[in-house]
N, C-alpha and C positions, 0 to 999 in steps of 0.2 A: 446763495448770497455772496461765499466768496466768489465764485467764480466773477459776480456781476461787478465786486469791487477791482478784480485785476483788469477785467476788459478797461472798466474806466479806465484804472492809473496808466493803461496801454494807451487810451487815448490820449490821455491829458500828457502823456507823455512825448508824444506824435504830434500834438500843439507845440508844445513847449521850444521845441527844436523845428518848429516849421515843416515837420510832414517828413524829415529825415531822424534815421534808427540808428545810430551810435551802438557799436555792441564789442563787446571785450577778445581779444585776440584767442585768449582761451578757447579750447574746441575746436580750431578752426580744422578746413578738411583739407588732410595733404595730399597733395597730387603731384605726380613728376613730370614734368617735359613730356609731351610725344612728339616725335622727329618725325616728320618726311623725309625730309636729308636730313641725317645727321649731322647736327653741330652746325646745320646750317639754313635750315627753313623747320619751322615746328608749326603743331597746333598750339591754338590759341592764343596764337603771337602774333603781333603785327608788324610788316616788316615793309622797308622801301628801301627800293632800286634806283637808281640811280647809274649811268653810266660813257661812256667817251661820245662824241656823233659819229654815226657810223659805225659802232660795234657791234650793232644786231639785240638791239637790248629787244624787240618784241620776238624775236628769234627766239631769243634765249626762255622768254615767255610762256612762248609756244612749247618750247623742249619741256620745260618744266610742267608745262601743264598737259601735256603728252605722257611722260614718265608716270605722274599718280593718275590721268585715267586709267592707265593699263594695270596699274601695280607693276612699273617695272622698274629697274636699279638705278639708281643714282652713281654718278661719277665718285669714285673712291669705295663703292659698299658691293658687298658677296651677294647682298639676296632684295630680293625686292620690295618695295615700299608700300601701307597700305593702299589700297584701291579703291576708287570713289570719283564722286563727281567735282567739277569744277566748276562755277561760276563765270565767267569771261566778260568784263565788263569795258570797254573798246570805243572810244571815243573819236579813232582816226583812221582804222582799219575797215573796210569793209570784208563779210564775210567770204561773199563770192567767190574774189576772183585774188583775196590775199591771206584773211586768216585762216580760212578753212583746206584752203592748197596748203599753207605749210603747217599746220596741225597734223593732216593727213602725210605728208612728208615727214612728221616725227615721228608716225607709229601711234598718234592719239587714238583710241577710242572713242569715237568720237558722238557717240550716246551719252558719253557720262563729261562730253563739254558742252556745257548752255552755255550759249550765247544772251547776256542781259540785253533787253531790248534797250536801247538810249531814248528812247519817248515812250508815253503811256497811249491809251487809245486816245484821247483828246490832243494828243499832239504837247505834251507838255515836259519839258528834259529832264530826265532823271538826274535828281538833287539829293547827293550824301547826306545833307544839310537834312534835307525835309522828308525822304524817300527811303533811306536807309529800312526801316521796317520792312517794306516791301522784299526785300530780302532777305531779314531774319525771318519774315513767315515763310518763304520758299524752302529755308534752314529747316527752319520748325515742320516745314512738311517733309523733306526730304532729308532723313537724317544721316543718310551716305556723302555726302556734303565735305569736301574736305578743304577746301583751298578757294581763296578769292582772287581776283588778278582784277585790279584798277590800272585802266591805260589808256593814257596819263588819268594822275588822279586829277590832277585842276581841272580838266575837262568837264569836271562832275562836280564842284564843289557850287555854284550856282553866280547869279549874276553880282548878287552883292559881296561875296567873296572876297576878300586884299589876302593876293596869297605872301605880300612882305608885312602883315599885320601877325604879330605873336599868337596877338587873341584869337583872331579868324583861324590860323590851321592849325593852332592848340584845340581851338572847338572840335574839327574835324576829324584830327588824330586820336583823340578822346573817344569820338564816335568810331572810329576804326577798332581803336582797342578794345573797348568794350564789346563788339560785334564779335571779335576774334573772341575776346576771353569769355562772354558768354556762353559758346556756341561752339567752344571748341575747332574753330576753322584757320588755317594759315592764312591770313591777310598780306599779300603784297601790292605794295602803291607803287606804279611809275612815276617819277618824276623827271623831269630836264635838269640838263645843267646851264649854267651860265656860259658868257666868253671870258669869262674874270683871267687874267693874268696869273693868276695864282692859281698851278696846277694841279690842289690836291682836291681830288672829288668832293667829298665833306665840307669843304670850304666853298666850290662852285654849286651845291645846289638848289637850284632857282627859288630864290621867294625867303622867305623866314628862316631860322636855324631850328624852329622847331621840329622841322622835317628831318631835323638829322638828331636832334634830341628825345622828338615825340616816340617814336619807334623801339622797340627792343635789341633789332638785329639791322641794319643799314646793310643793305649787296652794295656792288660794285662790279663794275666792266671795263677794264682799260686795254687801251695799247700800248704795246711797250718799243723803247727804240730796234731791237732787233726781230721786230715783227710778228711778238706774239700776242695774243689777245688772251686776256686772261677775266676769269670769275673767283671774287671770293668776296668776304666781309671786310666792311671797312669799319666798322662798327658793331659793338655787341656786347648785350647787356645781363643775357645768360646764358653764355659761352664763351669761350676763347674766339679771338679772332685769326687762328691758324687754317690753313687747309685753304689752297690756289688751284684754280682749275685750268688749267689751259685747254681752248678749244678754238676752230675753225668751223667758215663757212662752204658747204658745198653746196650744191644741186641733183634734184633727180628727177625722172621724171612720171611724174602721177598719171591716171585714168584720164585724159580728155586735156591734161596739162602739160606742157613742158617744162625744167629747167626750175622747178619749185625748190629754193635755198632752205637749209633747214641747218644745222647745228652737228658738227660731230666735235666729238668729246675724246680729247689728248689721251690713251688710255693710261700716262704717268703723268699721276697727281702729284703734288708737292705739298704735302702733308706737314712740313714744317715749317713752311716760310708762310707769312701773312700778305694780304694786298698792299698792307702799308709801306711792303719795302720797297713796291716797285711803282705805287703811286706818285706821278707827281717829278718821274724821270723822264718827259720828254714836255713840252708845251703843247696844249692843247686848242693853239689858236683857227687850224685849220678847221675847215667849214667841209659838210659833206659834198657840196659842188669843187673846192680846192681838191681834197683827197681823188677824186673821179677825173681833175682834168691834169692831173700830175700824174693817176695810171694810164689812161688813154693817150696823154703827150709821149709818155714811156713807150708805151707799146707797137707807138706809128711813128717814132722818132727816126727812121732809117727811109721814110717817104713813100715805104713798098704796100700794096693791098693786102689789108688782113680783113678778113670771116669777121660782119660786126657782132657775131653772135658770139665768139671765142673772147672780144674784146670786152664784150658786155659781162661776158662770165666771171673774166679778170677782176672788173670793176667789181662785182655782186660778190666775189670771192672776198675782199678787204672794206668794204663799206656799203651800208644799207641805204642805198638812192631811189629816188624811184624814176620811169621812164621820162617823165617831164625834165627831170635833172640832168638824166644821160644825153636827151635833145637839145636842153641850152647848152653843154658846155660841146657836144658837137658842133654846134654853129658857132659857138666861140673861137675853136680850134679852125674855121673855116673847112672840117674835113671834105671830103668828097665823098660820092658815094655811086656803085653801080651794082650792078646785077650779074650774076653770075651766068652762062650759059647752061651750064647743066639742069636736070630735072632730079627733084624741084631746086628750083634757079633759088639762090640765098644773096642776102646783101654783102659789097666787102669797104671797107672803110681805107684811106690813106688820109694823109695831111699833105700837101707839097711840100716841097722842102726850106721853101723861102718862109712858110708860115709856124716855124715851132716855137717863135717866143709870143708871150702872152702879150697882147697890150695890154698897157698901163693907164 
């Protein structure tokens, strides 16, 4: 008979309050932080990226989500991280012939990276909003799972979506977090930035401030005037925001691919200084076709034929373009172009000399 009177007052209790359980902090279950990087991507956290144009933000993507399939080190750490699967959920990338070349150019494992499909079999877009489950049962089946990568996230927020509406990416980063904290999985969101005049990341990115409030831990990607490209936090809400990573772009080349850019990491960290110091020291008005046609103007500046493959590398070495961008801004520069005699014959690029300033 008691038992039948507690279930009631359970019930009537779950009336009372609308189907939601109020319960006393007392008891609750401690748990600590687990880092993938330490002090700098954890489980059960949800985290967004943000970064310059042209810094390699799905590069850097890729590196990271290379490093925990393998179980290997992180920039600044002696031993390596745990090992697991990753999610990759990719809105602009195709796998063919660009995520999976430079995945495999980071050293991924690349069994333990799914690729989320972007439609269902009906042909319908995978919506955070509405779809999200679909993933924590992948979670719930696979519980090696360790890391999510949304890019971009708006890509996936759905058609009704206002990403400058508070409510709208409060909803969504809500659904982020709870996925994270549920499930124990490191959540990172891509986001864009603005052209805002105001140089500091946090202040340029795209859409709502929720995006820079929603979150635990906010990254960062800048350039800086003397030419380094750097990673660390520019926000963070269980952690310090110490520890800068400087790194660069190279290439290598893979089984059946050439010249696949991929991420090498400064091996001295800067362990004391924050992103915040160096945020926000140059303007970030140029556009990724500007940055490309100021290296290639550089490079052909003397009128002589250079290998456009050494040119392209230059370009792919400081900013992330793709071939369509390298094409208009050569027909901008009016370059020329020929063939080289030898076997196999390669293309070589000049500008004349009467053409190095840009029209206006």
């Amino acid at each position: 008979m008691g038992k039948l009177l507690d279930q009631a007052s359970e019930e009537m209790q779950a009336e009372k309050y609308d189907g939601f359980k109020p319960k006393p902090v007392a008891g609750y279950p401690k748990e600590r932080l687990q880092w993938l990087w330490p002090d700098m991507i954890a489980r059960g956290i949800f985290h967004v990226f943000a970064g310059d144009s042209g810094i390699g933000k799905t590069l850097l993507l890729c590196d990271i989500t290379a490093i925990v399939s393998r179980g290997g080190v992180f920039p600044g750490q002696r031993k390596g991280c745990p090992q697991g699967k990753v999610i990759y959920l990719s809105g602009e990338d195709a796998v063919s012939h660009t995520l999976g070349p430079r995945l495999e150019a980071a050293g991924a494992e690349l069994e333990n990276v799914i690729m989320w499909p972007t439609t269902n079999k009906a042909g319908k877009q995978f919506n955070l909003d509405t779809d999200i489950t679909a993933i924590q049962q992948y979670i719930d089946d696979n519980s090696d799972v360790l890391m999510l990568i949304i890019d971009p996230v708006t890509s996936f927020c759905g058609g009704r979506f206002d990403n400058d509406s508070v409510t709208s990416v409060r909803h969504i980063t809500t659904k982020l977090n709870d996925l994270a904290e549920n499930n124990g999985v490191a959540v990172i969101a891509l986001q864009h930035l603005t052209k805002s005049e105001n140089p500091k990341i946090k202040n340029r990115v795209l859409g709502s401030g929720a995006w820079v409030h929603g979150p635990r831990i906010l990254l960062g990607a800048i350039h800086t005037p003397d030419g380094y490209r750097l990673f660390g936090k520019v926000k963070a809400n269980v952690t310090d925001e110490y520890g800068v990573y400087p790194f660069s772009i190279d290439s290598k080349n893979i089984p059946d691919i050439e010249d696949v850019r991929y991420i090498e990491w400064n091996p001295d960290w800067w362990a004391i200084n924050t992103l915040s110091e160096f945020d926000g020291a140059i303007e970030h008005t140029d556009s990724k076709s500007q940055l490309a046609y100021d290296i290639i103007r550089e490079k052909l500046s003397d009128g002589e034929w250079r290998r456009k493959k050494w040119i392209v590398q230059k370009v792919e070495s400081v900013v992330d373009v793709s071939d369509a961008t390298i094409k208009r801004v050569a027909k901008e520069l009016n370059i020329e172009s020929r063939r080289t005699s030898e076997t196999p014959s390669e293309t070589e690029w000049r500008i004349p000399q009467s053409d190095h300033k840009r029209k206006q």
